[in-house]
PLY file of the C-alpha trace (Angstrom):
ply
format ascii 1.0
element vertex 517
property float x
property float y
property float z
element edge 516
property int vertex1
property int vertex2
end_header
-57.63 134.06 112.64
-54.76 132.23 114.26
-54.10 131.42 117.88
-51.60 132.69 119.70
-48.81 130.37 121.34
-45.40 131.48 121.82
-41.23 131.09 121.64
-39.05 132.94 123.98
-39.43 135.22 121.32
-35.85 136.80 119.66
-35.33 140.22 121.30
-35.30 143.22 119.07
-31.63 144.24 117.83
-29.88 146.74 117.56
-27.97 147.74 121.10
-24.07 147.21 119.21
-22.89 148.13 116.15
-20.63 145.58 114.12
-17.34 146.13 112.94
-16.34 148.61 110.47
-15.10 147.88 106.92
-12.07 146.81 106.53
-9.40 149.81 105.59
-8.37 149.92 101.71
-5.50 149.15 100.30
-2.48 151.81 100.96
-0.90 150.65 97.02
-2.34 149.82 93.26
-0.79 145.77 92.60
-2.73 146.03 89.59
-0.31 148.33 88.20
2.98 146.81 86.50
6.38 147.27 88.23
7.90 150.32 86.71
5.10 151.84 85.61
5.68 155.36 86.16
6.17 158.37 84.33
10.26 159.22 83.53
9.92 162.26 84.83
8.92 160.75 88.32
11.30 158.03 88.24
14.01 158.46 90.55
17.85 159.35 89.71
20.11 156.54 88.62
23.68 156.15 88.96
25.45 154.71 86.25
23.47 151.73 84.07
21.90 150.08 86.42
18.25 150.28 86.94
16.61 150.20 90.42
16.51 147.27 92.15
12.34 148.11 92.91
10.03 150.75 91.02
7.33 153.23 92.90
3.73 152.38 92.83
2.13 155.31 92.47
4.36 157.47 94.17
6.50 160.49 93.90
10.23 160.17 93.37
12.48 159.50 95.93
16.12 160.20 95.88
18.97 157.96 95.56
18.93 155.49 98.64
21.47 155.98 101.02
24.94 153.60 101.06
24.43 150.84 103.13
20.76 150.80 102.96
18.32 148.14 101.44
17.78 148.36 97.60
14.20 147.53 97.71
12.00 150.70 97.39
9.37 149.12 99.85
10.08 148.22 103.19
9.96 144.85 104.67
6.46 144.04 106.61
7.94 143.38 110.32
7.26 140.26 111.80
3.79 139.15 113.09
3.09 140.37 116.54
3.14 137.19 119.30
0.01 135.24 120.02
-1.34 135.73 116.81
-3.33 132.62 115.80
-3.14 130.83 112.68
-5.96 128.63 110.84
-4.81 125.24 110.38
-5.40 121.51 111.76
-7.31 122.30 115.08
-5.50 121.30 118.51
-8.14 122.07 120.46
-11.67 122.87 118.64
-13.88 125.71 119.61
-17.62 124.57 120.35
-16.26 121.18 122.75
-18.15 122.18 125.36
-21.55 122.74 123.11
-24.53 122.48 125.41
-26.07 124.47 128.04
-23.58 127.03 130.28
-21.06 126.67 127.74
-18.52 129.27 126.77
-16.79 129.71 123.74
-13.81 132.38 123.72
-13.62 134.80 120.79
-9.91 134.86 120.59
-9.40 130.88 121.29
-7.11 129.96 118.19
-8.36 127.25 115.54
-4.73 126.23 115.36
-1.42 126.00 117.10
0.52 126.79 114.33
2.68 129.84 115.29
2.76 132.56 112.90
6.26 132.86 111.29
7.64 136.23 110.48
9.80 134.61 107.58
8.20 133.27 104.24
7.44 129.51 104.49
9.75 127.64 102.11
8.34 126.13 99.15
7.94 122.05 98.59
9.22 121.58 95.51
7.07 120.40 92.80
4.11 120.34 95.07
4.72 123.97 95.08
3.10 124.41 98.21
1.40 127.52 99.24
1.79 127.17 102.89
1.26 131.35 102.97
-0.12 132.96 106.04
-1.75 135.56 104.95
-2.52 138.49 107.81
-5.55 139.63 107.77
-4.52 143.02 109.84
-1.60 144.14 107.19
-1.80 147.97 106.36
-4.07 147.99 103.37
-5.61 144.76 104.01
-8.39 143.47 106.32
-8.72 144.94 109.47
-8.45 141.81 111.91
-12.12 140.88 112.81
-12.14 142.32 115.94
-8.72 141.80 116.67
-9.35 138.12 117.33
-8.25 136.92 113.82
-4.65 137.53 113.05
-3.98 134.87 109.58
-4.90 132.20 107.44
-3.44 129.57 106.58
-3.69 128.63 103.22
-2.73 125.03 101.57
-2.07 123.79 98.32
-1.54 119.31 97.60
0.77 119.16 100.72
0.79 116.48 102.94
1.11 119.64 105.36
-2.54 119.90 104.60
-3.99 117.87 107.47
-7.79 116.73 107.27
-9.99 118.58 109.57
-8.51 121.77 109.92
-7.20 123.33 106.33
-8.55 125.74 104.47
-10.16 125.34 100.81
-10.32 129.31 100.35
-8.24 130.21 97.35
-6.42 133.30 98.16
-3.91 134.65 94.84
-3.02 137.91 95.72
-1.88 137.38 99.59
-1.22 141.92 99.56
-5.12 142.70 99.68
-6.85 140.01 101.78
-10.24 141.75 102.88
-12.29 141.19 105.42
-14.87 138.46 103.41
-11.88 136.35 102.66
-10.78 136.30 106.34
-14.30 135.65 107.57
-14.59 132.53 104.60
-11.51 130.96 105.61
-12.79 131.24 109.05
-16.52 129.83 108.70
-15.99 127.68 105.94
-14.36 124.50 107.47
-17.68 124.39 109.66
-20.33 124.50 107.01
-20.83 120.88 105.38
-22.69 119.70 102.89
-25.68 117.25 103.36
-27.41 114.65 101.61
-30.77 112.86 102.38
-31.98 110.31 100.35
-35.07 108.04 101.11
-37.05 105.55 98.68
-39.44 108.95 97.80
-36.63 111.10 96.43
-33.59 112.45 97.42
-31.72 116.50 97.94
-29.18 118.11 98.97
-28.76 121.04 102.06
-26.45 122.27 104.16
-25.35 122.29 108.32
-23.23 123.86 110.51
-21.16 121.95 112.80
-22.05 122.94 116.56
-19.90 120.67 118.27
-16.36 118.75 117.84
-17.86 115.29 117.95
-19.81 115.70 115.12
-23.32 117.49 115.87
-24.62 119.30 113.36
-27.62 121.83 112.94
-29.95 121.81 110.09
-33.15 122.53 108.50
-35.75 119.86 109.33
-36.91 119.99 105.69
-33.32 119.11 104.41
-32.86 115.77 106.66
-36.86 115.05 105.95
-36.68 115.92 102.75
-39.69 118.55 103.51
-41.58 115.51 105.48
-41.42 112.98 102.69
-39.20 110.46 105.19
-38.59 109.70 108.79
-35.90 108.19 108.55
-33.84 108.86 105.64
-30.00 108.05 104.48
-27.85 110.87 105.31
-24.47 111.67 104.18
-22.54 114.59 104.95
-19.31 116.23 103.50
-17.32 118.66 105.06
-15.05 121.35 103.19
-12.06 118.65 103.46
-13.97 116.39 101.28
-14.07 114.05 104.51
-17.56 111.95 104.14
-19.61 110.84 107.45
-23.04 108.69 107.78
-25.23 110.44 109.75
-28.65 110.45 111.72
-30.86 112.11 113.28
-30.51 112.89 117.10
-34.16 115.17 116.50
-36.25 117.45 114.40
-38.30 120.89 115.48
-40.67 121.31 112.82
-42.23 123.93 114.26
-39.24 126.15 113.32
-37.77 124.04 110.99
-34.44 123.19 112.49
-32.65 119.83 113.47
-30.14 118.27 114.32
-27.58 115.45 112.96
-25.31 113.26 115.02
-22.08 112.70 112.27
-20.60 108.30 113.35
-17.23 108.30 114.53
-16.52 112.31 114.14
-13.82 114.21 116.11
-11.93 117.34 116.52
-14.14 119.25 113.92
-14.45 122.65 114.24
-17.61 124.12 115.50
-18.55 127.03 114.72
-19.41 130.53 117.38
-22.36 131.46 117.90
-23.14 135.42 117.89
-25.64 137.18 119.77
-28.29 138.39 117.23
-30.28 139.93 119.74
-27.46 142.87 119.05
-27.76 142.68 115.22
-28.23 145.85 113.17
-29.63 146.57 109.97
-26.76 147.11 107.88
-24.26 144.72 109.64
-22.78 143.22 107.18
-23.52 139.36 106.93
-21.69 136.21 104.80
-23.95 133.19 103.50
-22.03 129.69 103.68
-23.53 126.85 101.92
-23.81 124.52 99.12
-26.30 126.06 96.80
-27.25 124.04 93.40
-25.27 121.36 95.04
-21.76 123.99 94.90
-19.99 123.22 98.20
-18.22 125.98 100.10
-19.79 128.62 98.57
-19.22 132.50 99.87
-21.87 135.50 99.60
-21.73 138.30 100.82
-24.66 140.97 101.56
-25.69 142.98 104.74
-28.84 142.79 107.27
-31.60 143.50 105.42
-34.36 143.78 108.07
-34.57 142.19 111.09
-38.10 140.80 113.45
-39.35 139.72 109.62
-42.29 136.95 109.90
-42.76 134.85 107.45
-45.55 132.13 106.40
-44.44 128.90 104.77
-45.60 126.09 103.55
-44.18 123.11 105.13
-44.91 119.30 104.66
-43.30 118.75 108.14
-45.35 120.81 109.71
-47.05 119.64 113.29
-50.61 119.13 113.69
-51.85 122.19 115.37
-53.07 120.92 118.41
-53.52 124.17 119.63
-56.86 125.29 118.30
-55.16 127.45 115.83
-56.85 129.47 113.35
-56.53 130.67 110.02
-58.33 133.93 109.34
-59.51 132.50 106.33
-59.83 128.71 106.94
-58.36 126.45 104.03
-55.11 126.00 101.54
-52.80 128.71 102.63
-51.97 131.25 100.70
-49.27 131.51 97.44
-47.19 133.30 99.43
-43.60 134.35 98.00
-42.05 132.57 100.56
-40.43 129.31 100.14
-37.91 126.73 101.30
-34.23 127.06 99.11
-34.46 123.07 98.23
-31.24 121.53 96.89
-30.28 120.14 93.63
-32.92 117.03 92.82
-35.29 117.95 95.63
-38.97 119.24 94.04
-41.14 121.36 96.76
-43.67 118.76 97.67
-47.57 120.30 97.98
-48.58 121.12 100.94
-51.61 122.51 103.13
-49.83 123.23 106.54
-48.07 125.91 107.55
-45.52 127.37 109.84
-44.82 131.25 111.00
-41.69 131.65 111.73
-39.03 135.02 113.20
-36.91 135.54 110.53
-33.69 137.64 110.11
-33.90 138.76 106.42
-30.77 139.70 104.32
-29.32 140.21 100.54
-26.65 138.23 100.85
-27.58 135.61 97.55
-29.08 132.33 99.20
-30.16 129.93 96.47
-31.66 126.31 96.40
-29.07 124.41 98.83
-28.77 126.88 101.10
-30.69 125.46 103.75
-29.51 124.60 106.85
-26.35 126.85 106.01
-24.51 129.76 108.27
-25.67 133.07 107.86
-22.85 134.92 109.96
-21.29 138.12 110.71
-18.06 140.32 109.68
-15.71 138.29 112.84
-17.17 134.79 111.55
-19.77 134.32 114.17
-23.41 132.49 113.11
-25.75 134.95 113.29
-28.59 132.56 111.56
-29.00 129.02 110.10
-30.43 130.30 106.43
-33.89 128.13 105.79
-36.07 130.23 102.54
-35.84 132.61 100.15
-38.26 135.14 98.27
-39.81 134.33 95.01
-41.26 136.87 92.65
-42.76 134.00 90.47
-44.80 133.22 93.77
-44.18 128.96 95.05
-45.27 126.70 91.90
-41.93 126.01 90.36
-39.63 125.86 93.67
-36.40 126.47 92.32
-36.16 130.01 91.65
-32.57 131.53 92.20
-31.86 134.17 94.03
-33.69 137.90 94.20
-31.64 139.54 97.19
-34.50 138.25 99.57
-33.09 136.30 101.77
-34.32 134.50 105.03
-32.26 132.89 108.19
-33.66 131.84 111.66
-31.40 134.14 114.32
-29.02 132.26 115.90
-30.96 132.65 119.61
-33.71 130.62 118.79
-31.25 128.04 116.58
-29.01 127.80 119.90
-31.93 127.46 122.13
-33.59 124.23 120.09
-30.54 122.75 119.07
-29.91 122.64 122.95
-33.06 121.13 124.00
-32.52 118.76 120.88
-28.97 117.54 121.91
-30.59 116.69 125.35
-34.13 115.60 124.90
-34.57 114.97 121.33
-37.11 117.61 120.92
-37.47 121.35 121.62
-40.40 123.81 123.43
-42.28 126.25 122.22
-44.60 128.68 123.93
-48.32 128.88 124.15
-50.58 132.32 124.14
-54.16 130.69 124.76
-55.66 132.97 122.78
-57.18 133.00 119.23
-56.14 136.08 117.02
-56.60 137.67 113.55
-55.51 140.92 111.62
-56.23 144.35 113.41
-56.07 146.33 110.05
-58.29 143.64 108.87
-61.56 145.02 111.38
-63.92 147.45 110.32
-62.92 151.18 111.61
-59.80 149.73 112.00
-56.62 152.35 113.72
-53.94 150.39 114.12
-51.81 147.41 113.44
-51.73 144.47 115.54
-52.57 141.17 116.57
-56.99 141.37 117.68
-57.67 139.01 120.34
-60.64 137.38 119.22
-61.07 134.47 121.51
-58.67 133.22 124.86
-58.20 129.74 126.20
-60.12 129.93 129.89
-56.73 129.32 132.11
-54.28 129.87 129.65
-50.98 132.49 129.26
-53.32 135.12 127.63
-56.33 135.20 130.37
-54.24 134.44 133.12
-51.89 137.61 132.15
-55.06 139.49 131.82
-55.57 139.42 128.30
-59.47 139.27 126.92
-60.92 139.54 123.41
-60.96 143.23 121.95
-57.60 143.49 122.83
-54.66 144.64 120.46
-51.70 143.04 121.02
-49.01 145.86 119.40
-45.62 144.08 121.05
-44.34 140.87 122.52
-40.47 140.96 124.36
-39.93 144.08 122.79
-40.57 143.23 119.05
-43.25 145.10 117.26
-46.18 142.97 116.64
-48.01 144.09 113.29
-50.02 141.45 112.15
-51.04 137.73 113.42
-48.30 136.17 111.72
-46.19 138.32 114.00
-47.52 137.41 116.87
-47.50 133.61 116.12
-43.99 133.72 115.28
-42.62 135.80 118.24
-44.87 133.31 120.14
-43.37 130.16 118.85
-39.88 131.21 119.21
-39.74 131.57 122.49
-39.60 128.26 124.99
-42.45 126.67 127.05
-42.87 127.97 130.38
-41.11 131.58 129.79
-41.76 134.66 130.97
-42.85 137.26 127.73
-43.85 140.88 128.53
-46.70 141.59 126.58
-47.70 145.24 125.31
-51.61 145.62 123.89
-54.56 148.40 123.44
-57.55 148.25 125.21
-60.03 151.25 125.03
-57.36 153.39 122.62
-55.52 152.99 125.62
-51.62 150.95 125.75
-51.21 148.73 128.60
-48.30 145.92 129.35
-48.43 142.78 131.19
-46.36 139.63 131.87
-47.62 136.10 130.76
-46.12 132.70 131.70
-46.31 131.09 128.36
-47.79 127.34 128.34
-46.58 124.37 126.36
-47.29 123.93 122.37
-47.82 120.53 122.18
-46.21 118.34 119.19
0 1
1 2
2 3
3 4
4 5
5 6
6 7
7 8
8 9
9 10
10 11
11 12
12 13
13 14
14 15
15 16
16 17
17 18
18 19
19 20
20 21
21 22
22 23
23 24
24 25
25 26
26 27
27 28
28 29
29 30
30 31
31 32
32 33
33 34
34 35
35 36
36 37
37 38
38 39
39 40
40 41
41 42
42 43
43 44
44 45
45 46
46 47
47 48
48 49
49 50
50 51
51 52
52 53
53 54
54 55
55 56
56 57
57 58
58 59
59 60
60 61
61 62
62 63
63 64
64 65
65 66
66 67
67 68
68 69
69 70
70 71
71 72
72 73
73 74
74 75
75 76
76 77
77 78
78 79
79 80
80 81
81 82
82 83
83 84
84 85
85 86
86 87
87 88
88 89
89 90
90 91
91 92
92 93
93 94
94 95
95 96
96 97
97 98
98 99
99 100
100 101
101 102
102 103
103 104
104 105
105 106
106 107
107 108
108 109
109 110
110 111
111 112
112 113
113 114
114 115
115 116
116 117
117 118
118 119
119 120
120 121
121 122
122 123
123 124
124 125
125 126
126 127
127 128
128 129
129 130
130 131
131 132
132 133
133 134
134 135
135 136
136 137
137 138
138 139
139 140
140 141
141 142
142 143
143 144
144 145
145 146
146 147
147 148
148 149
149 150
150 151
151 152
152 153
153 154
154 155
155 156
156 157
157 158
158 159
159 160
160 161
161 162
162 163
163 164
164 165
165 166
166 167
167 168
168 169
169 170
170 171
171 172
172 173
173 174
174 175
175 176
176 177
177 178
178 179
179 180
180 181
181 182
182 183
183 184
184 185
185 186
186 187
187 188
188 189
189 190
190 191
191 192
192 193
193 194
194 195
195 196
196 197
197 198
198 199
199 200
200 201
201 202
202 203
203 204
204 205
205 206
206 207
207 208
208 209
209 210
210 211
211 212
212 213
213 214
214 215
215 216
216 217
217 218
218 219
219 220
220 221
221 222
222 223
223 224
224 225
225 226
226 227
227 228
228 229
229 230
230 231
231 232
232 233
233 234
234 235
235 236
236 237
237 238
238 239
239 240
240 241
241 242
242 243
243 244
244 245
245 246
246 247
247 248
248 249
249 250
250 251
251 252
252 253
253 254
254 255
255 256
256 257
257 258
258 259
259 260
260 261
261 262
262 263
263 264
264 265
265 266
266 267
267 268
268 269
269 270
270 271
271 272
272 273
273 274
274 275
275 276
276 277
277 278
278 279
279 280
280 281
281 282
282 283
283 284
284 285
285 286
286 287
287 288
288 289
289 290
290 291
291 292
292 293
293 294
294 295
295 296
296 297
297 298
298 299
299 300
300 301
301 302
302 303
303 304
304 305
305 306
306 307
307 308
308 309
309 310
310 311
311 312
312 313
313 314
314 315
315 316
316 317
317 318
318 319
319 320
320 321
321 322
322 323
323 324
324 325
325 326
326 327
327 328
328 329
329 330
330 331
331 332
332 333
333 334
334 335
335 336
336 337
337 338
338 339
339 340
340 341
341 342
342 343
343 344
344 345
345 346
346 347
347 348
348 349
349 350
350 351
351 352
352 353
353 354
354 355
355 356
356 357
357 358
358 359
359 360
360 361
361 362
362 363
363 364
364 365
365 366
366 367
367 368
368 369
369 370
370 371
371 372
372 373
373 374
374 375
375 376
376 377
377 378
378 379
379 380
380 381
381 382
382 383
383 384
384 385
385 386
386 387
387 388
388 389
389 390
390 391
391 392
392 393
393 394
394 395
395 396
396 397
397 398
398 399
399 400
400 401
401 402
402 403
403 404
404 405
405 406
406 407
407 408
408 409
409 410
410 411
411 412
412 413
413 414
414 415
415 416
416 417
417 418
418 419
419 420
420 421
421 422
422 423
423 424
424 425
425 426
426 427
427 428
428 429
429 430
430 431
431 432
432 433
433 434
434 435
435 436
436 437
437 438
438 439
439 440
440 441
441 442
442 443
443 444
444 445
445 446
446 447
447 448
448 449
449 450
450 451
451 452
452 453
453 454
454 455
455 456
456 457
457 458
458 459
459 460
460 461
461 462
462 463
463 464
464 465
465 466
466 467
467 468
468 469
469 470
470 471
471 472
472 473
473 474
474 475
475 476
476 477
477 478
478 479
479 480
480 481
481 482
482 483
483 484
484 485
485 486
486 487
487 488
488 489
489 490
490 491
491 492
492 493
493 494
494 495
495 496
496 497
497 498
498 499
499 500
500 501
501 502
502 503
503 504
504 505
505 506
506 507
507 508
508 509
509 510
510 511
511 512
512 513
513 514
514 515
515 516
């Protein structure tokens, strides 16, 4: 059994659909110039070849006097406004924190896009391309708010904090991943804790342009093992910070870092994932097995997953809570993605946690990473993967089971974090268990066994024998469910609360209490 106390839990998705693929390339580059057949090859006038053969296409007659001798038109020039991806002037995510906004289309530069090629430096050879991500037969534009990237070779053109690492060869066929990378990359770093117990690597996303960044409380804790640890953090620039700790939720496993004497980095923009669908497509950034700037890419899996995990961190559960089967939990499949020289300490506490699950690969180094979608936007901080080999070993790769905490609840704690130093969680009152589990047993839910005299449940109406089925909207099908719906949302929230009494489905509204640390 486990008692019920609750998070402004994650709405269910699915209300907007994301962005469709990118269209496919109108031309073959893999085929050689001049590879055609002679009979298709156009007419030529005395010995001189043409200046440009067809790709893949039928003959064309003699070009007209006067006109160009290339068989392919010039691309016009970039339309005006289009933003480039350089040094940031003005980074998005300044005004992190409660009521702030972040425009879509605000540039990460203030480079203006040329509509002639840049001119190359010499023995540098500088790449200096910008490469547009809406050309015919390349990436669509994410949503109309990305228009280029800028790419850099060794330039001193390259200025720290704002160039991309993304290595883009053939600039004709830049899809949609490679626009999304260049965008999302330069706000993923990679993190180190060390502490006299052992040491590991994770990841973080930069939320802010002085330097906050959000994490997994079991990278910066190294899964408990330290308070107060040495932290290090890299960005994609190779730029190095310190690092501490501004506060830890270990109740969802997220925290936050404060990077010393950081500015103008560029935070990253936080999606909605209330409107997620299964089959959006979704991009892991990380550092897994200690490989910074690392791209997957995969699509929504399933979204309102639960999962149990086993977590050193973990709170003292204050609450009352308990487990229908009191004791070690259970070797679940579920575990945290640990970096390179971290080992998954043993542990006896839990945490149940709302989980958006997806393919894209997510290995050890992962954590604390951006899970985000196909215009660049974090959709979830990525904190545990599957394994089929159960939790013993700790460091098994990838299986296309994938787990990331939805960017709602991540924005909501990092939030109370930046200006308390700790986050909320809700508070049921009421002590539950498996509905399938009881004898002549119907349907699936969350059983009220037991509730707390004056708490959420009771005061909302709620007495043993009841079935809760749904909490905000999201299904409810078994305790863990319940408990992690519960937990994600914050202290002192409304939650509408669906249950079955008598075969009968009735709602009700609860004012969720406080879980206490």
């Amino acid at each position: 059994m486990s008692d019920i106390e609750g998070t402004t839990p994650e709405p269910t998705a699915a209300d907007s659909s994301a962005a469709g693929p990118a269209a496919s390339a109108d031309r073959d580059l893999s085929r050689p110039v001049g590879d055609v057949p002679p009979a298709a090859q156009p007419p030529q006038t005395g010995s001189a070849a043409p200046s440009q053969a067809s790709y893949d296409t039928p003959a064309r007659p003699p070009l007209p006097t006067g006109a160009p001798s290339a068989a392919i038109p010039p691309r016009p020039p970039y339309p005006a406004g289009y933003p480039t991806y350089g040094a940031p002037s003005a980074p998005a995510g300044a005004a992190f924190g409660p009521g702030a906004q972040t425009s879509p289309t605000t540039p990460l530069a203030d480079t203006p896009a040329p509509s002639a090629p840049r001119k190359k430096s010499g023995a540098a050879r500088t790449v200096g391309l910008l490469v547009a991500a809406a050309i015919v037969g390349g990436a669509a534009g994410l949503g109309g708010t990305y228009a280029g990237i800028s790419l850099w070779g060794t330039s001193t053109e390259a200025s720290a904090g704002g160039s991309s690492v993304i290595t883009v060869n053939d600039t004709e066929n830049v899809n949609r991943t490679t626009a999304v990378a260049a965008k999302v990359v330069p706000s993923v770093v990679t993190i180190s804790a060390s502490s006299s117990s052992g040491a590991g690597t994770g990841s973080g996303v930069i939320i802010s342009d002085d330097g906050y960044v959000l994490t997994n409380t079991h990278v910066v804790t190294l899964d408990g093992a330290t308070a107060d640890p040495t932290i290090t953090v890299t960005t994609s620039e190779n730029r190095v910070y310190k690092a501490s700790i501004v506060g830890t939720d270990p109740t969802y496993d997220l925290a936050v870092i404060k990077l010393e004497d950081a500015s103008g980095l560029p935070a990253i923009e936080f999606a909605d994932s209330s409107k997620l669908n299964v089959g959006d497509q979704a991009v892991a950034v990380g550092a897994p097995l200690g490989l910074d700037n690392t791209v997957t890419t995969g699509i929504v899996s399933a979204l309102n997953r639960s999962i149990e995990i086993a977590s050193s961190a973990a709170p003292d559960d204050s609450s009352g809570e308990e487990q229908e089967e009191p004791g070690a939990p259970s070797e679940g499949p579920f575990q945290f993605d640990f970096g390179q020289g971290q080992a998954t300490p043993q542990s006896s506490a839990t945490i149940k946690i709302a989980v958006i699950q997806t393919d894209a690969a997510i290995n050890p180094g992962n954590s604390g990473g951006a899970l985000v979608d196909d215009e660049g936007r974090l959709i979830g901080i990525n904190v545990a993967i599957a394994s089929s080999g159960g939790t013993s070993s700790g460091q098994s790769g990838n299986i296309g089971v994938g787990f990331a905490i939805p960017s709602n609840i991540a924005e909501r704690v990092a939030e109370e974090i930046i200006e308390t130093g700790e986050a909320t969680h809700g508070l049921l009152g009421a002590t539950v268990q498996n509905a399938a589990s009881l004898e002549n047993a119907k349907i699936e839910g969350a059983a009220i066994a037991e509730v707390t005299p004056d708490g959420a449940a009771a005061e909302g109406g709620l007495r043993a024998g009841d079935i809760i089925t749904e909490f905000n909207g999201v299904p409810i099908d078994n305790s863990v469910d319940l408990t992690a719906q519960v937990r994600a949302a914050a202290a002192g929230s409304e939650a509408s609360v669906r249950y079955v009494r008598d075969g009968e489905s009735r709602t009700t509204d609860v004012t969720l209490g406080t879980l206490q640390p």
